[in-house]
N, C-alpha and C positions, 0 to 999 in steps of 0.2 A: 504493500500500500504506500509505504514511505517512496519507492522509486518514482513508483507513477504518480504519485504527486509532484515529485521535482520532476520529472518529465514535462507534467502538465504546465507547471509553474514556468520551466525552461521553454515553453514552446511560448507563453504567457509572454514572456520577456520579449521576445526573436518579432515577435509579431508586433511589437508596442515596438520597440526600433524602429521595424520599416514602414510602421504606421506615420514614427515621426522623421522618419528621412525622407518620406513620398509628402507630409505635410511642409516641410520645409522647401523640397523643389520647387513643390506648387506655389508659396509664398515666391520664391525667389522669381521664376517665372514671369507673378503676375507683377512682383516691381520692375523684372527688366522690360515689360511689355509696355508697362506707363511711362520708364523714363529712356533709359539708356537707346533704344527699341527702336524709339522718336526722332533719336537725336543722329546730326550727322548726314552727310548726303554721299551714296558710294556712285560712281560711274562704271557704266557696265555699255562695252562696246562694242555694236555688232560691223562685221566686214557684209557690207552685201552686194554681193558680186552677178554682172549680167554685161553681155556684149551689147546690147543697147546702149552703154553709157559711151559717150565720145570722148577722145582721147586727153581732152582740156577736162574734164570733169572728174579722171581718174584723182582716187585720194582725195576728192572731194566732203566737207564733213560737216553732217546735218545734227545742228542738237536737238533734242526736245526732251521738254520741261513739263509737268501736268500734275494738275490737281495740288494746287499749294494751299487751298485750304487756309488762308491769311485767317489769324484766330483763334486757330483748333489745340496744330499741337506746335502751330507756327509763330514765330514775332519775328520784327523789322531784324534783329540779329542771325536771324536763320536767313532771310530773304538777303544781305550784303555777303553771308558766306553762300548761297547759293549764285551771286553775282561773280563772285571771286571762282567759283569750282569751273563756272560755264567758260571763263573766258580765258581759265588756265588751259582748257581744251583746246582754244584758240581756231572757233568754225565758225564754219564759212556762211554757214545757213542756222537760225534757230527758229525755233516752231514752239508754239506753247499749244498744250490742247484742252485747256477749260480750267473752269474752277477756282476762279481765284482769290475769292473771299469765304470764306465758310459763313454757310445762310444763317449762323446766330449769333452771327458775330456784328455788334454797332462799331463800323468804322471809326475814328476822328479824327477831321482833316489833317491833323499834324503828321498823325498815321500815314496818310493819302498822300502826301507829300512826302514822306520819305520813301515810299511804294517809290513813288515815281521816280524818285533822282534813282532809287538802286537796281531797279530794272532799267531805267534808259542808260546805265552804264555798262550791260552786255553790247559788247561789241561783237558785229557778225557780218563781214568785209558785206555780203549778196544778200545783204536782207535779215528783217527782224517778221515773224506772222505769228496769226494766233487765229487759232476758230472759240468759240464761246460753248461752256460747257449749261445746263440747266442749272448751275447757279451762279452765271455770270449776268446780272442784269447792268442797269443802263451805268452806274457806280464803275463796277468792272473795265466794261470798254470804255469808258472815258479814264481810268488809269493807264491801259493798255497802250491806248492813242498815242496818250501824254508820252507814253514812256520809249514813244519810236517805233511800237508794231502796227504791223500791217492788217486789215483785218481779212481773213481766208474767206469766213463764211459763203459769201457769195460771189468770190471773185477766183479768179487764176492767174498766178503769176507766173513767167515764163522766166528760167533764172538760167543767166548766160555765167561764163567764166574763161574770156576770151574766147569766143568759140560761138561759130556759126549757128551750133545746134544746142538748142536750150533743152535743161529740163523743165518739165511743166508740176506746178505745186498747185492744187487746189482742194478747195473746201468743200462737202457736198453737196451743198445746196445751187453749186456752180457747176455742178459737173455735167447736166444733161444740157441747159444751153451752151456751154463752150463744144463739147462733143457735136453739138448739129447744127452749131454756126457754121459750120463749112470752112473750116480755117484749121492750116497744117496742127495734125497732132502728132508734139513728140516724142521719142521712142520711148524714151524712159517717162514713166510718168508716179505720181507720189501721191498721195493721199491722206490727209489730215483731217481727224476724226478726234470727237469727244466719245462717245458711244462707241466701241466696236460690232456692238451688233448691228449697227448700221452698215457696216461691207456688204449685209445682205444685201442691200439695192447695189451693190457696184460689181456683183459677181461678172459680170458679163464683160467689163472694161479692161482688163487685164492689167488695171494698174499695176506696178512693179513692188512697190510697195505703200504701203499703210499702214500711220499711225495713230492709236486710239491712248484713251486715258481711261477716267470715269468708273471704273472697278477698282482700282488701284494694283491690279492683278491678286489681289485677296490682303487685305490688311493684315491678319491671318494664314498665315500661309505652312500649313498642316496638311499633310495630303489627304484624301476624304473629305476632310471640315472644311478644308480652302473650297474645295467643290460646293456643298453645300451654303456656304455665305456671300457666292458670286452668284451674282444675279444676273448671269450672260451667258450665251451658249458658248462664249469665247473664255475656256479659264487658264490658258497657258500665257508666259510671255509673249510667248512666237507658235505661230501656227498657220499655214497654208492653206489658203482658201481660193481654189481652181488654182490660177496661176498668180495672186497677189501675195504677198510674205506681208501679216498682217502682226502686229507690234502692239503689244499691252503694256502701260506704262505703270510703274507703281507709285508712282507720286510723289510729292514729297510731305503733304500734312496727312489729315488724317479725317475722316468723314463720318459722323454719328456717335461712335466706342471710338476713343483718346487714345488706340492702342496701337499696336504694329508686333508681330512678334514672325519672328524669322524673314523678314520683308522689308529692310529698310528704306529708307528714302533715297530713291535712285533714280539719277537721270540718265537715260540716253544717248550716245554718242555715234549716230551711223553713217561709216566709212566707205564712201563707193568705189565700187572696184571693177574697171574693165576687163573683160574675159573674152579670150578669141572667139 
């Protein structure tokens, strides 16, 4: 009787440990998911290679930026170090794809004002654009303006780099009238998207590539759970849709839950690369 009781006692023990070493992970967890989690912006850089691109546009390099969420898990000091990462990259092209103020968040103009000087100090030789996410109202684009971008939404921009043959940049809401103006379309073509499930109307276009925000590719990023918490039929970073290379951004604030765990705040950097 004496055994089996320190048996029992012994298994009593074993069990209250890993009770409190899986309690303790879990704390740890949920504080690196509120702070550290948050913090910090990593660049993740795709080559993306096609014989379309002409020889002036090789190593060509497109940022993009999304979903900053100004308010969340953002202030004016993230947004000067996210100013300083961009242009340590030193490209050619930047793209923002939505979201630039988080919906509960009261601006104040001093705020709005410093928005402006530290975004209009990305430098990007062929151009600054931006398409508007569902929570960029009229506040939004007139920061954006200010700050030297172009607005995508309904327009297309044709961007040269010494070189006869442009790529063409547009926004969706531009892409069925510029495609039946009847005016040259060029080879390589790009696509800038808040929504990724929106490539669904563009399946047919063969753009070369597309890039989306607006999920933040799972704030959460667990495999299963990440699935479960995106709300798009798009839940990888990169995925192929017919012949378009379509791009999930993660963002860099944070949208609803304050949190981020295994998913930092990461921008962008895509490197064109001519192929025979």
């Amino acid at each position: 009787m004496v055994k089996e009781e320190k048996k029992e006692e012994k298994k009593k023990r074993i069990k209250l440990r890993w009770q409190i070493k899986l309690l303790i992970i879990i704390i740890l967890i949920i504080t690196y998911s509120f702070t550290l989690a948050t913090k910090g912006i990593f660049i993740k850089e795709f080559k993306v290679e096609s014989s379309k691109i002409d020889d002036s546009m090789h190593g060509l390099k497109i940022l993009q930026f999304s979903d900053l969420h100004y308010g969340s898990t953002v202030n004016i000091k993230t947004v000067s170090s996210l100013t300083k990462k961009i242009n340590q990259t030193k490209p050619d092209v930047v793209i923002f794809t939505g979201d630039l103020i988080d919906e509960n968040y009261k601006l104040e103009e001093k705020e709005k004002q410093k928005i402006i000087k530290e975004l209009g100090n990305i430098n990007a030789e062929l151009g600054k654009y931006y398409v508007t996410g569902e929570e960029d109202f009229e506040e939004a684009v007139s920061i954006l303006n200010l700050s030297g971008f172009e607005n995508l939404n309904n327009n297309a921009q044709l961007i040269y780099n010494d070189s006869w043959q442009p790529i063409l940049l547009i926004g969706k809401n531009a892409v069925k009238s510029f495609f039946e103006s009847g005016q040259a379309i060029p080879p390589f073509k790009v696509l800038a998207l808040h929504d990724p499930d929106d490539i669904n109307e563009f399946k047919d276009y063969d753009f070369d590539l597309a890039m989306s925000g607006h999920t933040h590719n799972g704030q959460i990023n667990i495999p299963k759970i990440k699935d479960l918490l995106i709300d798009s039929e798009y839940k990888n970073n990169y995925q192929k849709v017919n012949k378009t290379k379509l791009f999930v951004n993660p963002g860099i604030g944070t949208s609803k839950i304050k949190i981020r765990l295994f998913n930092h705040p990461t921008i962008y950097l895509y490197r064109l690369n001519k192929t025979a």
